[in-house]
C-alpha positions, -999 to +999 in steps of 0.1 A: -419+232+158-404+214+187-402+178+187-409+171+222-445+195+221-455+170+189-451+141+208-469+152+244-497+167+225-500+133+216-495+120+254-461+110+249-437+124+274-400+110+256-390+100+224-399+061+221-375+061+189-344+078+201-324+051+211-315+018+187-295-002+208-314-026+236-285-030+257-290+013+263-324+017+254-338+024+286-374+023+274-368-014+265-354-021+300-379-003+316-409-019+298-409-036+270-389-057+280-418-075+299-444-071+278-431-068+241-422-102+225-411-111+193-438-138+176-410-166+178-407-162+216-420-191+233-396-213+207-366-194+219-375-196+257-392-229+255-390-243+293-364-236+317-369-269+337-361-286+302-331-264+297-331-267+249-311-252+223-319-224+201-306-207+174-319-179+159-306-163+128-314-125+118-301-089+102-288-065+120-313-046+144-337-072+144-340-076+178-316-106+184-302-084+214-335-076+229-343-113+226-315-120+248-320-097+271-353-108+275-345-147+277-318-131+302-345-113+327-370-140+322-349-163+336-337-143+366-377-139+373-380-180+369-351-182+395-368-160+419-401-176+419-385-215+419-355-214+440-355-252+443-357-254+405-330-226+391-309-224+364-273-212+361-272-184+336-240-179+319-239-148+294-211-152+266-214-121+247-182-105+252-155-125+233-125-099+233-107-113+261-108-149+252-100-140+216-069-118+227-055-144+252-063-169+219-039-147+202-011-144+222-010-186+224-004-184+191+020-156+189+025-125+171+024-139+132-008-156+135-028-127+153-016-109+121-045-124+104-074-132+121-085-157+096-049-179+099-058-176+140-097-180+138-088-214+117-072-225+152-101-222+171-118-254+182-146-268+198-127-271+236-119-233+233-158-226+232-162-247+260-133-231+277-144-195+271-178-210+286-160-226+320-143-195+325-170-173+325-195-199+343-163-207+371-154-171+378-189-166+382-194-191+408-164-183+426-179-149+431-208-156+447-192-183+473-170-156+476-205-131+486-199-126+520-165-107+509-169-068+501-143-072+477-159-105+454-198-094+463-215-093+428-223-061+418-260-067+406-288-095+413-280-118+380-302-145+391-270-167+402-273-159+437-263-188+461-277-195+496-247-194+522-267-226+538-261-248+509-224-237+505-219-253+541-234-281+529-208-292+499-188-321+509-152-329+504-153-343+470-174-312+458-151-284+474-123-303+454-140-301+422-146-264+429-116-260+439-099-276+409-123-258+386-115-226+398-075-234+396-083-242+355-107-218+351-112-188+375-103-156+355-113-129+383-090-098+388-102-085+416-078-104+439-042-128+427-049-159+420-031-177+449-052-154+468-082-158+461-082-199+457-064-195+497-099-177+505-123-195+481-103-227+501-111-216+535-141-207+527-150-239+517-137-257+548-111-277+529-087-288+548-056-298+530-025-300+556-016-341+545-010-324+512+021-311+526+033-346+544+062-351+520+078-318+525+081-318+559+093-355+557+115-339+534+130-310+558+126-338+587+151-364+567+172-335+562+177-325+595+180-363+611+204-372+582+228-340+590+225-348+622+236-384+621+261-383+594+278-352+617+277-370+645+293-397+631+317-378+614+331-363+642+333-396+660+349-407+629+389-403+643+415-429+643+439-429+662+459-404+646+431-382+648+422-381+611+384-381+600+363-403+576+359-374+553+340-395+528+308-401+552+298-361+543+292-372+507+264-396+521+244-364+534+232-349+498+229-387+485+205-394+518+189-357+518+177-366+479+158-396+490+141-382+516+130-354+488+123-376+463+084-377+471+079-344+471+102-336+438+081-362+416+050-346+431+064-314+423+074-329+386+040-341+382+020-308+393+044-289+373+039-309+344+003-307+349+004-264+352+024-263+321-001-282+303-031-262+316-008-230+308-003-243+271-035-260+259-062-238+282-056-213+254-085-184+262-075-182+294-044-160+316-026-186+334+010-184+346+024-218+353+044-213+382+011-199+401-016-226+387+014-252+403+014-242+435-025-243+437-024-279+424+007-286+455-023-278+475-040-308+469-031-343+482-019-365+459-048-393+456-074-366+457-058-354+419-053-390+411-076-397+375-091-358+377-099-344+345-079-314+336-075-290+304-039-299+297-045-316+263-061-307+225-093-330+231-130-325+245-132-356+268-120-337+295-139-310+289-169-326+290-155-343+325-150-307+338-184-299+326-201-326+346-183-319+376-190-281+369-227-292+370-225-316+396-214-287+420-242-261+409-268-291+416-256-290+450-259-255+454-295-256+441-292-253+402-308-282+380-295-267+345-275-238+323-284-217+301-259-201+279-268-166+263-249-161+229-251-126+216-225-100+192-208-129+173-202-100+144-184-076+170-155-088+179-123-070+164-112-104+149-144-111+135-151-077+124-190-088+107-176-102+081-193-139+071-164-159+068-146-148+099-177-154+118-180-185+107-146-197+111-154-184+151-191-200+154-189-234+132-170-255+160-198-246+182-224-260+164-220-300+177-247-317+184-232-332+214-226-303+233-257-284+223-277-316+235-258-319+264-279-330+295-289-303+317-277-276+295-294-254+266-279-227+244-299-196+231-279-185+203-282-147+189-261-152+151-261-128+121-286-146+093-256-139+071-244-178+083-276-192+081-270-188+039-237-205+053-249-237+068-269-245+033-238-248+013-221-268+043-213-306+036-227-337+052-205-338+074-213-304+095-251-309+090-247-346+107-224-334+137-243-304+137-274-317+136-293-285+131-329-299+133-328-307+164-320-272+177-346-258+174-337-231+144-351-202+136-340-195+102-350-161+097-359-140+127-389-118+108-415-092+115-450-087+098-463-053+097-484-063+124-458-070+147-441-039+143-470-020+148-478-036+179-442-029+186-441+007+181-471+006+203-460-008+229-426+019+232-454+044+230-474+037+260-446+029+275-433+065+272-469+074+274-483+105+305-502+086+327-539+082+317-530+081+278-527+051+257-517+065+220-516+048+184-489+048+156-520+058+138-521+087+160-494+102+147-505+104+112-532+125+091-562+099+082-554+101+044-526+076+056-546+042+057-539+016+086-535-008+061-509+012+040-490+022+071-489-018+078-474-029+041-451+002+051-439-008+084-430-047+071-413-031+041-387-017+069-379-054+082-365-048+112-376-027+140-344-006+143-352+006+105-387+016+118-381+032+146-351+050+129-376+062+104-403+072+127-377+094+141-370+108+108-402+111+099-415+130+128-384+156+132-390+156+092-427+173+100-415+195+130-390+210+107-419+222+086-439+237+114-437+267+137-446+265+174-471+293+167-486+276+139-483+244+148-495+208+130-503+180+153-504+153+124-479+138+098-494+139+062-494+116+038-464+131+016-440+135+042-445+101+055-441+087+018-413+108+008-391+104+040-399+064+035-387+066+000-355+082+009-352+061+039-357+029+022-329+040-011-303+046+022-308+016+037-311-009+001-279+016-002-261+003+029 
């Protein structure tokens, strides 16, 4: 009997249990995604004018994904509906490329063993990784009106031309020095894209340059002067003061000497940005030249990732969100998702947790203007009970809004599995779980079933089973329209001894 005949006698036109991943499960995209929520959800979207923390701990296939992806498109629809009250989304999901940049830092023996390298990691890298992906973000859409940097889809960051006009000096040089630290796009080099994101921004930049071309002018006037009066130099005898040419290179490096301790400063400044901005591809030579673009009293005192610490982080940060409030964003929300696959991490606990712990402070997670949703495996939840003192005090867990255990009832599920069904449903039909099933199978007994699954990508991987199970014992001629109670018993008992199994 043929699959797809069961399920459109029943009014179903697809499988609503053929895919288990939400980031390609197109039936969650399509609709569920707006209209299938997990109980806790009002906790873990709470109020994007109030921008909060939460953290929610599950299994695998849970729905921590879906969550996020939800959180993700809610928020895209709050930006469109408030533009004067957005929020800056930034999604850190994909740690491979800050992790392998990490590595090389720390050369070859330590990214031997993730655990030796993972022990490295510290709070200003997560806040790094964060800048980066925030910054290159924001440099693409100031960079819109380019073919070559325009977005590719409508993220909910999109950024009104008008208001980019409107930055002043002071916040095209944060910008600007934000996107020197931090701007990780490939699409264009980096010189070359900070010479367009500068002219885009109207800075204009040419006393920057003052001391070299006092430099080249001093050079020229002093070889003029000193060959001049060399060759009226001659005694009688004709012979020359030969000694006045050694004046030229002392003279020529005193009229450099501005420039060269600018240079030594900026230099100085890349290298440190280079060394200690460790998730990050930086060359020095290139970030040096950027930072030669600036004059010197506008770098005077401005923060910079050149050292081990957070306190310039947190300046960066503030001048981060001091731009986006100027271009129409009153908060961030940072999306954290897939902490278990990483290759360094691998799912395994104590990697994870040597990767996520430095995170968790309070400071940051409270920090004004700024909320974390946080997808982790409730593997570390079992973690941060057996932490000490002091982790729970800098932590400061209940405050941030935890969700220890990201559950379902049998209730929920059901009106999960629902909800996939209509939504794969012919138009006009509106079918039942209980559908599905012969009457001998009790909606209360299906309900104790469903919640003894625990997660929804355990049911829907057993409604999949279970249905291709009673297809396989049917011919098209002869066919059976509902499951009976065996095979739905027997396919849950060998379900459930797999998955206890795995």
């Amino acid at each position: 009997m043929n699959t797809q005949n069961f399920l459109e006698h029943h009014g179903i036109v697809r499988n609503p249990f053929a895919e288990e991943d939400a980031q390609t499960d197109p039936v969650f995209k399509q609709h569920c995604i707006r209209n299938a929520y997990h109980p806790a959800w009002d906790k873990v979207y709470g109020d994007p004018t109030e921008p909060a923390t939460a953290i929610i701990f599950g299994p695998k296939g849970s729905g921590k994904t879906a969550m996020r992806l939800q959180v993700d498109r809610h928020l895209i629809q709050f930006n469109e509906q408030n533009p004067d009250r957005r929020v800056y989304i930034l999604r850190y999901d994909d740690f491979n490329p800050f992790l392998d940049h990490f590595c090389e830092r720390l050369g070859k023996r330590a990214a031997r063993k993730p655990e030796k390298a993972l022990d490295a990691w510290r709070l200003w890298d997560h806040m790094d990784s964060i800048m980066c992906i925030g910054v290159t973000e924001l440099v693409d859409q100031v960079l819109a009106d380019d073919v070559d940097f325009r977005p590719k889809s409508d993220d909910g960051n999109q950024i009104d031309p008008q208001r980019i006009s409107k930055l002043d000096r002071n916040d095209a040089r944060d910008l600007l020095l934000l996107a020197a630290c931090y701007d990780q796009s490939t699409s264009s080099t980096f010189t070359g894209r900070f010479a367009q994101l500068r002219s885009k921004l109207g800075y204009h930049n040419w006393t920057a340059s003052l001391d070299f071309y006092f430099a080249i002018l001093w050079s020229v006037l002093v070889t003029c002067v000193i060959g001049w009066l060399f060759l009226n130099s001659a005694d009688e005898d004709g012979v020359r003061t030969w000694n006045l040419l050694w004046l030229i290179p002392i003279l020529v490096f005193f009229g450099k000497l501005p420039y060269l301790i600018r240079w030594v400063k900026n230099h100085f400044a890349a290298a440190g940005i280079h060394r200690h901005m460790r998730v990050g591809k930086r060359e020095t030579a290139a970030v040096r030249k950027v930072l030669m673009q600036f004059p010197s009293k506008e770098l005077e005192s401005q923060p910079m990732p050149r050292y081990d610490r957070t306190d310039d982080r947190y300046e960066l940060l503030r001048k981060f969100q001091g731009v986006l409030s100027r271009l129409g964003f009153d908060g961030m929300i940072v999306l954290m998702d897939r902490v278990d696959e990483p290759h360094m991490t691998g799912g395994k606990p104590e990697l994870m947790r040597r990767f996520v712990w430095p995170l968790l402070d309070n400071k940051l997670l409270k920090h004004p203007g700024m909320g974390f949703k946080m997808m982790l495996p409730e593997e570390l939840y079992r973690d941060t009970e057996r932490e000490s003192r002091e982790f729970h005090e800098r932590a400061r867990l209940d405050k941030q809004n935890v969700i220890p255990a990201f559950q379902w009832t049998g209730e929920s599920l059901y009106d999960l599995t629902r909800a996939r069904m209509q939504a794969c449903a012919a138009d006009g039909k509106s079918p039942e779980p209980k559908d599905l099933f012969d009457d001998s199978l009790s909606y209360e007994r299906m309900l104790v079933d469903f919640e003894s699954l625990r997660v929804p990508r355990h049911l829907f991987r057993f409604l999949y089973r279970v249905v291709s199970e009673h297809c396989n014992h049917f011919t098209d001629s002869q066919p059976q329209y509902k499951i009976d109670r065996s095979t739905f018993e027997t396919s849950l008992a060998v379900y459930v001894r797999e998955m206890n199994r795995d």
